[in-house]
C-alpha positions as CSV (number, residue, x, y, z in Angstrom):
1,X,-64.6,-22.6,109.9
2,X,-60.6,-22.5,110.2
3,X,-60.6,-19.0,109.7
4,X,-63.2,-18.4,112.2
5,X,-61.5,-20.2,114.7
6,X,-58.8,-18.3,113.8
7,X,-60.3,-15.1,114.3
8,X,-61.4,-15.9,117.7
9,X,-58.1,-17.1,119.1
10,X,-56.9,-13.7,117.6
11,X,-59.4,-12.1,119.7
12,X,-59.0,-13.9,122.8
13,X,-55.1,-13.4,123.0
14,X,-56.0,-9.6,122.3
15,X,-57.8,-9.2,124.8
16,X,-55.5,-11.3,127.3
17,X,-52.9,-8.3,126.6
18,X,-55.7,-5.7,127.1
19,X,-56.4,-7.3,131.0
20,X,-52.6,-7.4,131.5
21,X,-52.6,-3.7,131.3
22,X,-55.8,-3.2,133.4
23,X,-55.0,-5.6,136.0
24,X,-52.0,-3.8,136.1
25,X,-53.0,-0.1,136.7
26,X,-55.4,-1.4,139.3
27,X,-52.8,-3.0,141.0
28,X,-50.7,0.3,140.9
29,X,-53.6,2.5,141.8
30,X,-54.4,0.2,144.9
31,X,-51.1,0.6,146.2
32,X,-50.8,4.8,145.7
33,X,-54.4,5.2,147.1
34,X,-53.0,4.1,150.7
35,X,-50.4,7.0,150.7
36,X,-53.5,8.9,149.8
37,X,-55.2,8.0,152.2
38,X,-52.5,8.8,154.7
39,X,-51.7,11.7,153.8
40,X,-56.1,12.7,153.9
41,X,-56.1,11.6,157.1
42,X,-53.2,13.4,158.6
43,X,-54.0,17.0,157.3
44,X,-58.0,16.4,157.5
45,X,-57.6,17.5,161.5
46,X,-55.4,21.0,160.7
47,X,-58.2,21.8,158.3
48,X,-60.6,21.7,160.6
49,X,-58.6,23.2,163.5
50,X,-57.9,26.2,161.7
51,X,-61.3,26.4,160.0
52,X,-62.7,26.6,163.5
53,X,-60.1,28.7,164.7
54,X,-60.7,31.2,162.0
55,X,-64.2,30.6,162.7
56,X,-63.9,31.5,166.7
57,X,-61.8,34.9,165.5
58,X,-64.5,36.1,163.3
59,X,-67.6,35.2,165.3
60,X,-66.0,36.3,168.9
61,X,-64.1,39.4,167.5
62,X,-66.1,42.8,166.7
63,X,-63.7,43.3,163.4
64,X,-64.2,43.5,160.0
65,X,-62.2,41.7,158.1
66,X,-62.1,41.9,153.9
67,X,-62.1,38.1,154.2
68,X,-65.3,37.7,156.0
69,X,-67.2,40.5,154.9
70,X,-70.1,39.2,152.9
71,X,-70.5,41.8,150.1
72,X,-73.7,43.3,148.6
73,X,-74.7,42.8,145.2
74,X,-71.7,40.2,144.3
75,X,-71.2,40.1,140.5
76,X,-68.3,37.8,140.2
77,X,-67.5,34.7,141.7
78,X,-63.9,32.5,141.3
79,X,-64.9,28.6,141.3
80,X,-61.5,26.4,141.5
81,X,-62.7,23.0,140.0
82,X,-60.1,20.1,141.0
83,X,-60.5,17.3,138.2
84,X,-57.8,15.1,136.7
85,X,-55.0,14.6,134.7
86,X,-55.6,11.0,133.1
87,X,-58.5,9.3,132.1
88,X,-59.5,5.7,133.0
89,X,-61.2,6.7,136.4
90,X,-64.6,6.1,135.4
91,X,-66.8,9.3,135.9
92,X,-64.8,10.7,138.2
93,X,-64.1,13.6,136.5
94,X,-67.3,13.8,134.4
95,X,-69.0,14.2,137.9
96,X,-67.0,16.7,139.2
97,X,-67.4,18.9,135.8
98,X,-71.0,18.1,135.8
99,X,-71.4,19.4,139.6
100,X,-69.2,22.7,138.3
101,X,-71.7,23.1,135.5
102,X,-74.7,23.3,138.3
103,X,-72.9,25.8,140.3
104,X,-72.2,28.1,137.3
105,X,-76.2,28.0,136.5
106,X,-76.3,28.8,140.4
107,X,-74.5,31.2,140.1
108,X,-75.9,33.1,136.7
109,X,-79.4,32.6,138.4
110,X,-78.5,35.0,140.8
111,X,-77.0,37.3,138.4
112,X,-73.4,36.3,139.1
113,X,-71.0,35.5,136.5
114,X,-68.1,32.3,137.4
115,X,-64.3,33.2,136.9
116,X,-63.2,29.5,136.3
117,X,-59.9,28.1,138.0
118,X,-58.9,24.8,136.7
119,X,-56.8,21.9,138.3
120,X,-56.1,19.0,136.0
121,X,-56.1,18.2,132.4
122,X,-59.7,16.9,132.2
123,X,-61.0,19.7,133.1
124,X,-58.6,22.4,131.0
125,X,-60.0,19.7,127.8
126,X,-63.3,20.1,128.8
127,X,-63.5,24.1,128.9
128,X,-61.0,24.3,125.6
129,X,-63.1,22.2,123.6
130,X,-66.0,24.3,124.3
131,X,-64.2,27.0,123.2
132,X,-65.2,28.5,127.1
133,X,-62.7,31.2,128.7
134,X,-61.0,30.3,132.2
135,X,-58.5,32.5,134.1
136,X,-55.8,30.1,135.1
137,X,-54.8,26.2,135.5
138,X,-52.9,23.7,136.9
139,X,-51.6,20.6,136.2
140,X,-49.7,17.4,136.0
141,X,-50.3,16.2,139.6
142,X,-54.0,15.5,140.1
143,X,-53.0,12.0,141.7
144,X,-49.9,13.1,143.9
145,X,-50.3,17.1,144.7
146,X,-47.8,18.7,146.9
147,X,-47.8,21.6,149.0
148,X,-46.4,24.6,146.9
149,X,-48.9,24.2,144.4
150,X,-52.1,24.5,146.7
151,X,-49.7,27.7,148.0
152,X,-49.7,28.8,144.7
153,X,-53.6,28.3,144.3
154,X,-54.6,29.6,147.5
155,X,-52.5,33.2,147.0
156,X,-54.1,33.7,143.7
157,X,-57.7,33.2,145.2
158,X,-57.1,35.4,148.1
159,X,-55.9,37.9,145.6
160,X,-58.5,37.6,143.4
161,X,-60.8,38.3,146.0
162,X,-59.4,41.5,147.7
163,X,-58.9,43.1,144.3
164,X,-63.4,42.4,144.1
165,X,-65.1,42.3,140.9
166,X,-65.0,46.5,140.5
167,X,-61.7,46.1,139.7
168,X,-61.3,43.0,137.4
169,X,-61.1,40.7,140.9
170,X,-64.1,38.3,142.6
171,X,-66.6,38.8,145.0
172,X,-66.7,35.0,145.8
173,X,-64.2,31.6,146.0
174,X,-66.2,28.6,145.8
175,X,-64.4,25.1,145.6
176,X,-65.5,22.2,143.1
177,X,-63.8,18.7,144.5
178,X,-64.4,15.2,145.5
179,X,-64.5,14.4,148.8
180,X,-62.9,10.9,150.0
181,X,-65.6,9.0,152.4
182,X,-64.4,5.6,151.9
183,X,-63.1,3.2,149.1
184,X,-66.1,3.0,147.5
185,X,-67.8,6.2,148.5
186,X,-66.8,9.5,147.1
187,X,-68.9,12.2,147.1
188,X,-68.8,15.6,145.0
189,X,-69.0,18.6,147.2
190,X,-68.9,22.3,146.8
191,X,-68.2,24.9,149.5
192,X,-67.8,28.6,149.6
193,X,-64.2,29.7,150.8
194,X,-64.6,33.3,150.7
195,X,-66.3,35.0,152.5
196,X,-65.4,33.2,155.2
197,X,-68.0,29.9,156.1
198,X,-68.8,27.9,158.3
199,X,-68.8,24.2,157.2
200,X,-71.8,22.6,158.9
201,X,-70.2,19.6,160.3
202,X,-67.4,21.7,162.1
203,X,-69.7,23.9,164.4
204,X,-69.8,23.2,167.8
205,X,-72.6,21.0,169.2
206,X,-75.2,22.4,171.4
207,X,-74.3,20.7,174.7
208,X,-70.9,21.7,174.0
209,X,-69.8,24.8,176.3
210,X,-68.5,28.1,174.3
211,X,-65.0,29.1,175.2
212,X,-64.1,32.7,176.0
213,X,-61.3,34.1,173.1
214,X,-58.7,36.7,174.3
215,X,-56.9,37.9,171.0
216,X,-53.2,38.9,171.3
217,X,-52.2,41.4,169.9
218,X,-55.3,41.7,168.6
219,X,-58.5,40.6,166.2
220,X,-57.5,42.3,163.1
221,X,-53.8,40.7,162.7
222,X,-54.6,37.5,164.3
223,X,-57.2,37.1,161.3
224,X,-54.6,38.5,158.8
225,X,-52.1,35.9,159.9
226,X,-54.9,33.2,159.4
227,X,-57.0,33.5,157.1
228,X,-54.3,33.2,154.2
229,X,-53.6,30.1,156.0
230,X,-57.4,29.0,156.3
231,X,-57.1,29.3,152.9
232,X,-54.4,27.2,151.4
233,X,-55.0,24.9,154.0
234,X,-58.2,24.1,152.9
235,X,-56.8,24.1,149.0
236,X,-54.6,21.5,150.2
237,X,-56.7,19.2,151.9
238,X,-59.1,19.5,148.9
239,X,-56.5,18.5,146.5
240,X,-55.3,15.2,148.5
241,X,-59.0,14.6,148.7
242,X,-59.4,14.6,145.1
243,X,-56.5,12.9,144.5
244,X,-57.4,9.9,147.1
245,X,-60.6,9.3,145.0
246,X,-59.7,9.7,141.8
247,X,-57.2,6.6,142.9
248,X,-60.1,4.7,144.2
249,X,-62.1,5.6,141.2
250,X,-59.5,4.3,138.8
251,X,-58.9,1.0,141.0
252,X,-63.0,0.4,140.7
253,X,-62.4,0.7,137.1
254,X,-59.4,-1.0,136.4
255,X,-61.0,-3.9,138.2
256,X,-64.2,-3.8,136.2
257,X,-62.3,-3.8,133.0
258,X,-60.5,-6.5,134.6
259,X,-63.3,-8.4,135.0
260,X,-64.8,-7.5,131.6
261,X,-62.1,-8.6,130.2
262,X,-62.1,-12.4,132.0
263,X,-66.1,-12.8,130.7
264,X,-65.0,-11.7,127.0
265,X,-62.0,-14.6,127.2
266,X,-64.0,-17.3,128.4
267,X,-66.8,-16.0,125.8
268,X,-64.4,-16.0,122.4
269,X,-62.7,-19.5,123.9
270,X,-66.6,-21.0,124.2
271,X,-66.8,-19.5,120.5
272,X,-63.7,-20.6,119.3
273,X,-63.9,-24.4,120.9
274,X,-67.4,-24.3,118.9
275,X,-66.1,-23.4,115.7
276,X,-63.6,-26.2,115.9
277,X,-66.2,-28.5,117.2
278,X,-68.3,-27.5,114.2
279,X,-65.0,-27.9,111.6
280,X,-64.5,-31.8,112.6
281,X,-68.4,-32.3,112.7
282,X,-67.9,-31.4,109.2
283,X,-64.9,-32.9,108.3
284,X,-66.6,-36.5,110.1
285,X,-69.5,-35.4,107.7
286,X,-67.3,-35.6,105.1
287,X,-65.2,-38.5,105.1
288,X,-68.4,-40.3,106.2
289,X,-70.1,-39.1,102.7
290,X,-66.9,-40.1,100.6
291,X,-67.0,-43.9,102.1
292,X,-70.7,-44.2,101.6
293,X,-70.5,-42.9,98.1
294,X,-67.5,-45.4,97.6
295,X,-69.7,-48.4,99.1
296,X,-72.4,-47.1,96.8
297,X,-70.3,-47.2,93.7
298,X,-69.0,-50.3,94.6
């Protein structure tokens, strides 16, 4: 009985460390995921300015554009996947692989073959392990991404896509990433970057009255200045995004382990409060024998 109560004392202060740690990681991860959310906000409206500006340019101007050109009989298509670096977020990266694995079967249905780009450790791990080829990754900033990386991202893509697949390039740039609704919402999404389209939520309502566009100097470098900038600003507001709900995801998690942990203490200190209730039951059992035998032998 002693060494049982031991055992569960052992267990109990175990796991008291173990909800130290968690409590603190959800503490750290409530307080980053505000920034995140900040900085989600504040470039949310540039993205879709520019989407609908590049939009405007494309659907008002007579030009073709390699950008915007939809091509015939696409074989290749880049998919930029934007997981994590660290672990303990729950499924958040699970998901986002998971969603990536239903576009690549999209994609092969139709006779297209994915060119994986990778952001984020979790998803480099996932591709190595399955011993599965990828043309490029980044990493080490999944929860705090700046600017010059989603640069870096977004020039590759656009070069990947003028080179087209005759020539070792792509014919399309989808994106793979986790869309921030709320604290406790966050949905996977995956849009097509190149060609050029239109996100459904950003067209103009019905009632709403269609400008007139006058392009100076004119259609063709007006879209040449933009669209590179379409492009990494879209990158960019994908990656805060991802990186606001992979904060919210870990701070859900932390706090269930948190909370996990509080049921399992109050569990082995029930267990260990009945194995000492059980050891001086037993030792009262005891003594209680020894003086009745005396009083027998008496």
């Amino acid at each position: 009985m002693g060494a049982q109560q031991r055992e569960y004392r052992q267990r109990s202060r175990s796991v008291q460390s173990t909800k130290k740690i968690t409590r603190a990681m959800e503490l750290i991860a409530a307080s980053r995921v505000v920034k995140a959310r900040q900085r989600v906000a504040a470039t949310s409206p540039y993205a879709g300015a520019i989407t609908r500006a590049v939009s405007a340019v494309a659907s008002h101007a007579e030009v073709e554009h390699p950008l915007t050109l939809q091509r015939e009989n696409p074989t290749r298509a880049a998919a930029l996947i934007i997981s994590s670096d660290r672990g303990l977020a729950g499924a958040y990266s699970a998901t986002v692989l998971k969603r990536a694995e239903q576009l690549r079967e999209h994609l092969q249905e139709r006779g297209i073959q994915t060119v994986p780009f990778l952001t984020g450790r979790k998803a480099e791990t996932y591709f190595r392990f399955r011993g599965r080829e990828f043309a490029e990754s980044w990493s080490g900033f999944s929860d705090a991404p700046y600017f010059e990386v989603a640069r870096e991202i977004g020039q590759r893509l656009v070069s990947e896509f003028i080179t087209g697949a005759e020539e070792g390039g792509v014919d399309e740039v989808h994106l793979v990433y986790t869309r921030f609704i709320n604290m406790v919402t966050q949905e996977v999404t995956v849009t097509r970057l190149l060609p050029l389209e239109v996100v459904a939520d950003e067209r103009p309502r019905s009632e709403d009255v269609h400008p007139l566009y006058e392009f100076e100097p004119d259609p063709q470098e007006v879209l040449d200045a933009l669209l590179p900038r379409y492009i990494t600003s879209r990158v960019w507001n994908a990656l805060l995004q991802s990186a606001a709900s992979e904060l919210a995801a870990r701070q859900r998690a932390m706090k269930s382990a948190t909370d996990n942990a509080e049921e399992l203490i109050k569990t082995y200190t029930r267990l260990a409060n009945q194995a000492r209730q059980a050891e001086i039951t037993q030792e009262i059992s005891e003594i209680v024998g020894g003086a009745s035998a005396l009083a027998d032998a008496k």
